[in-house]
N, C-alpha and C positions, 0 to 999 in steps of 0.2 A: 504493500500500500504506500501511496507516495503520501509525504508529507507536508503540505501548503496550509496557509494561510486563508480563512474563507471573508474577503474585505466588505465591507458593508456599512458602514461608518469612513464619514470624510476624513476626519482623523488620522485616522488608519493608513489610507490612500496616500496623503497626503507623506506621512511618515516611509511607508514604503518607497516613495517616489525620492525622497531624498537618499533614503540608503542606495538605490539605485544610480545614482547619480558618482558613485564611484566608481561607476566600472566602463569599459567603456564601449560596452555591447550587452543588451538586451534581449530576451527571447521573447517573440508574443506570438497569439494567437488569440482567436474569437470564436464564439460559438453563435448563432446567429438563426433567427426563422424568415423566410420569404416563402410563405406556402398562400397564403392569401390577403399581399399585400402588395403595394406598389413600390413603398421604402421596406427595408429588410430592417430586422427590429434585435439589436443587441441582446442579448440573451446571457455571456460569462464574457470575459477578457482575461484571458490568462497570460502572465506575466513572469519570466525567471528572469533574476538579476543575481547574479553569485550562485551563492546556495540557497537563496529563497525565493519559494515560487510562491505566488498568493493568486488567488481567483475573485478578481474584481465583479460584483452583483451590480449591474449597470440599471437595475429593474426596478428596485428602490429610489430615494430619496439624496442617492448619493452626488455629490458634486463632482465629476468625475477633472475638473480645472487641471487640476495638478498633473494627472497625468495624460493631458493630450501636451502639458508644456514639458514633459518631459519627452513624450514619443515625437518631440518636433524641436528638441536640443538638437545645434548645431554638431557636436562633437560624440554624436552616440550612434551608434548602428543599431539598426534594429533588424533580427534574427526573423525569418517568420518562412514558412512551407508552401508554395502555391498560393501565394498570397492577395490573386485578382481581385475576388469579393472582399478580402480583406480590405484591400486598397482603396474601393469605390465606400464601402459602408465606414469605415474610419475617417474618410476626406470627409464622407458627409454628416460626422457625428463632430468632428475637429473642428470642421468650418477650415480646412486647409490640408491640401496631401499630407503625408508622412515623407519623411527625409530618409537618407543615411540608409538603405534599407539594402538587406541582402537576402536572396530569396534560394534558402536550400535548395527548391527543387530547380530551380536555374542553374543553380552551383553545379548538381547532380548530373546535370546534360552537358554543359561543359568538358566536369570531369569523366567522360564517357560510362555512368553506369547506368544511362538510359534516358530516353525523353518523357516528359513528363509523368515523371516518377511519383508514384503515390508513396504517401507519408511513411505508412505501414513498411512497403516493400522498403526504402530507403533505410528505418530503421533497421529494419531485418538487415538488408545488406553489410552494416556498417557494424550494427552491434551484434546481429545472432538473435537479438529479441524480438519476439513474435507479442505484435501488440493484441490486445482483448478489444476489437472493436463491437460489440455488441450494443455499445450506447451510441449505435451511429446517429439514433432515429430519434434521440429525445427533444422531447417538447422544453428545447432550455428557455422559454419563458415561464413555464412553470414553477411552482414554489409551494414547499421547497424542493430543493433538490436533492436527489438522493445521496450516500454516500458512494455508493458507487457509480454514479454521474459525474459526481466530483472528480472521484479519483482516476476515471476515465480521461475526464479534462485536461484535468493537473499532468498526465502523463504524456499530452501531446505537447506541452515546453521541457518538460523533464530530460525527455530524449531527444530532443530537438538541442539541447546543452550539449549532447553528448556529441551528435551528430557533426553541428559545427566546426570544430576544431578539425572531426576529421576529414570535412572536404577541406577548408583552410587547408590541411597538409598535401592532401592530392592536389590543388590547383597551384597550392607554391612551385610546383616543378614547372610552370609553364606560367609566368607571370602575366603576361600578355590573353591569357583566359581569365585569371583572376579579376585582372580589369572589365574584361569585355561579361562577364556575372554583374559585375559591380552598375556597370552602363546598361545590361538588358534590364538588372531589377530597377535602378532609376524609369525607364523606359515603361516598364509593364506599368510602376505609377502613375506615371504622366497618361500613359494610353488609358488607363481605366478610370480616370476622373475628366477624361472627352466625352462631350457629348455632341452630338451633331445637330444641329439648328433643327425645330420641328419642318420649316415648312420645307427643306430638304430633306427628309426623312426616306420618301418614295425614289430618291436615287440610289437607294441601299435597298430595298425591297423587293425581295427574291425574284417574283415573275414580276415586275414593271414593265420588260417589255411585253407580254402580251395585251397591253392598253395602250387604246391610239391617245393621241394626244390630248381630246378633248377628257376622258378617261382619264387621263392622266394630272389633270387639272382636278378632276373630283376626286381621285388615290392622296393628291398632296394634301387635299383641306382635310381628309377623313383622316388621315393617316394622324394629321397636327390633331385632331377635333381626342382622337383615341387616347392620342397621348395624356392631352389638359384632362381630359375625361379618368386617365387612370389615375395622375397625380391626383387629382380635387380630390376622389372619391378612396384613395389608395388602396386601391386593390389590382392584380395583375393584368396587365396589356389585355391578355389574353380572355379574361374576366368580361373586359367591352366587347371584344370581338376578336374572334381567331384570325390570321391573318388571310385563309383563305375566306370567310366572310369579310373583309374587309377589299381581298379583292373582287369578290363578287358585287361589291356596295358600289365599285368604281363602273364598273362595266354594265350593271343595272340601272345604275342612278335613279332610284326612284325619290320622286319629290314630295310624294304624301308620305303622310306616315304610315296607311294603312299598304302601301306599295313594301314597307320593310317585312310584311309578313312573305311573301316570295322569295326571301334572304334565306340560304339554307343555315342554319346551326347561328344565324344571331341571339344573343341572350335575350330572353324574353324579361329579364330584367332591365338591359340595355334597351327594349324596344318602348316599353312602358313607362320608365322611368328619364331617359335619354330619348328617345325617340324625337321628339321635336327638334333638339340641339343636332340632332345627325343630320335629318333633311334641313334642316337649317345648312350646314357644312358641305351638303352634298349641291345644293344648290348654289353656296358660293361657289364651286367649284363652276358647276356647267355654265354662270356667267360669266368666266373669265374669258375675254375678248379673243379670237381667234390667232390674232399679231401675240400674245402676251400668255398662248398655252405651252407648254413643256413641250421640246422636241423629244419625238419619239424616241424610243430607246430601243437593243437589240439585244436578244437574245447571243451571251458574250462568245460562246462557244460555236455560233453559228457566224461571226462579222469573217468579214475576205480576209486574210495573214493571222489567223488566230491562231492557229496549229504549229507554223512558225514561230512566230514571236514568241508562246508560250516554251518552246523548246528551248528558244535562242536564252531567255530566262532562265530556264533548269538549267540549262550549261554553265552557267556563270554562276549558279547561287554552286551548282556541284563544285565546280572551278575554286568556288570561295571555302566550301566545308573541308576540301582535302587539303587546301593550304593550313588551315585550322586544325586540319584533323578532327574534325566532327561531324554529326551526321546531317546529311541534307537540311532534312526536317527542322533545325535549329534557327537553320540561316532563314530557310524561307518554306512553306510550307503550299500546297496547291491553292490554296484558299489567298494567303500572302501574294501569288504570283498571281492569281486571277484579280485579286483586287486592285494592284500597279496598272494591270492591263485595263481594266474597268474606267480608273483613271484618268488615264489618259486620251483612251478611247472615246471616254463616254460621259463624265463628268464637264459640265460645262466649263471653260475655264475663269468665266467671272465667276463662278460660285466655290472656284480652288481655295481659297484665300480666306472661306467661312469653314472649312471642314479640317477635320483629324486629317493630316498627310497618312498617306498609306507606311506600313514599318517599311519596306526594302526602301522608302526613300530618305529617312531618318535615321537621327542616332549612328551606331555603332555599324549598321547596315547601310546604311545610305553611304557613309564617308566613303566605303568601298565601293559602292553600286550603284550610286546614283548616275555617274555622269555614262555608264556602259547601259542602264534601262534608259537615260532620257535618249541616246542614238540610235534604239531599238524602238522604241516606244513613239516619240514624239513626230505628231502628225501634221504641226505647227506648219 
């Protein structure tokens, strides 16, 4: 059974955060619900500094000040596993990213023991210990919490202490990874507190190309309409509308409201309760002037030099991982390489300058690759 501290009183917090302040890396992790919300709702924060771990109760009364000013000290790293959701729900509890941040399972890929590596398997790797994940499913907004929820918690920074040190030893052989860990985890920060303007939302929207323009005018207002409608209401996207009713909404446009019963799978809570605010949204769309509709889009896989381009791409990201010695999939992934092309292809270029850059043109990636995709790529 591990040994932690269960915090709940500011006090407390407050004290731990200073003894923390000695060292000069922290281990954390979250436990967290998004099952039927639109924000994800803190649930434990676990925290190793030294030899003390303590399980921060975010669910109370507690002032938690003290330690978003410590997980946003200048001079501290902070330790943490797959850290994505981390990243997005921490920014939006700090009111500002996290800094200084290293992300094991990034280290993990580097140091060749696999890409995206789960927690489990990484400790196993490293220590031999087979974790008891049985508490994968708990409801940690519930209270209280068991002793063995706890101690379940408490042992995802426990051995995350251990962990550390020994990728730190394997990436020392190879300086030049250790940095570029250091650059991706900055990176996954940065990428996962983007958000893309609502009313460009339908340039990233699986099937957009099968809607014509004027379609495409009513995909963009629905798409924004889904959004405001999940935040207000916070509950999930998906909750308003699935996205393939969302494209059925574009391509139907219906402008009564009694026209959303022919909507296959809309929520008949959305229909009842939203329902006006949608034909509302579907109609600003069909009024947008013909001069001032979205140009069509295409289906990426089908445009003329797709098949090229996309190769000429894997050869250079390949080109990039053997110099590295790591695996394709690091550098740039199909998804990575369809979205560069997308880009460029297909992204308008006054609306460049509003959106997340794609990663191969960024960071740690781009210094290498940008200027070999924009002579591939660019149709200027």
């Amino acid at each position: 059974m591990s040994t932690y501290q269960l915090v709940t009183e500011t006090a407390e917090l407050v004290e731990f955060c200073k003894h923390a302040r000695q060292f000069s890396s922290i281990v954390l992790d979250t436990e967290f619900v998004r099952v039927r919300t639109y924000y994800a709702r803190l649930g434990l924060i676990q925290v190793r500094a030294g030899e003390q771990t303590v399980l921060i109760d975010p669910v109370g009364a507690i002032d938690l000040s003290s330690l978003w000013e410590l997980l946003h000290a200048e001079d501290l790293e902070v330790v943490i596993h797959a850290g994505g959701e981390d990243f997005e729900i921490l920014a939006q509890a700090m009111g500002q990213p996290l800094r200084n941040v290293f992300d094991t399972q990034i280290a993990a890929a580097f140091a060749g023991l696999g890409d995206a590596l789960g927690y489990a398997a990484l400790v196993e790797q490293l220590t031999g210990v087979v974790l008891d994940k049985s508490q994968s499913r708990t409801d940690w907004l519930q209270r209280p919490l068991a002793p063995e929820q706890l101690d379940y918690a408490a042992a995802d920074v426990d051995y995350l202490q251990e962990v550390y040190p020994a990728l730190l030893s394997r990436l020392s052989e190879s300086p030049l990874k250790l940095d570029l860990t250091v650059a991706e985890s900055a990176f996954q920060v940065e990428k996962r507190t983007q958000q893309w303007p609502a009313d460009l939302l339908y340039l990233q929207f699986g099937n957009a190309w099968q809607c014509t323009p004027k379609q495409l005018a009513v995909l963009r207002e629905v798409l924004q309409w889904r959004l405001e409608r999940a935040r207000e209401a916070d509950i999930p996207l998906s909750f308003v509308a699935k996205d393939h009713t969302v494209l059925e909404l574009a391509r139907q446009h219906p402008v009564k409201a009694d026209g959303l019963y022919s909507i296959t799978d809309l929520s008949p809570v959305t229909r009842r309760y939203a329902g006006k605010e949608l034909v509302m949204a579907i109609q600003r769309g069909l009024e947008v002037p013909l001069a001032e509709q979205p140009e069509r889009l295409s289906k990426l896989t089908d445009m003329p030099g797709y098949k090229p381009a996309f190769n000429a791409l894997k050869k250079a990201v390949d080109a990039y991982a053997k110099e590295l010695d790591v695996t394709p999939s690091l550098i740039g992934s199909r998804r990575q390489l369809n979205d560069v092309i997308h880009w460029f292809w297909q992204i308008p270029a006054a609306y460049r300058s509003r959106l997340p850059v794609p990663d191969l043109l960024v960071s740690w990636r781009g210094a290498k690759l940008k200027a070999t995709i924009e002579s591939l790529l660019n149709r200027d």
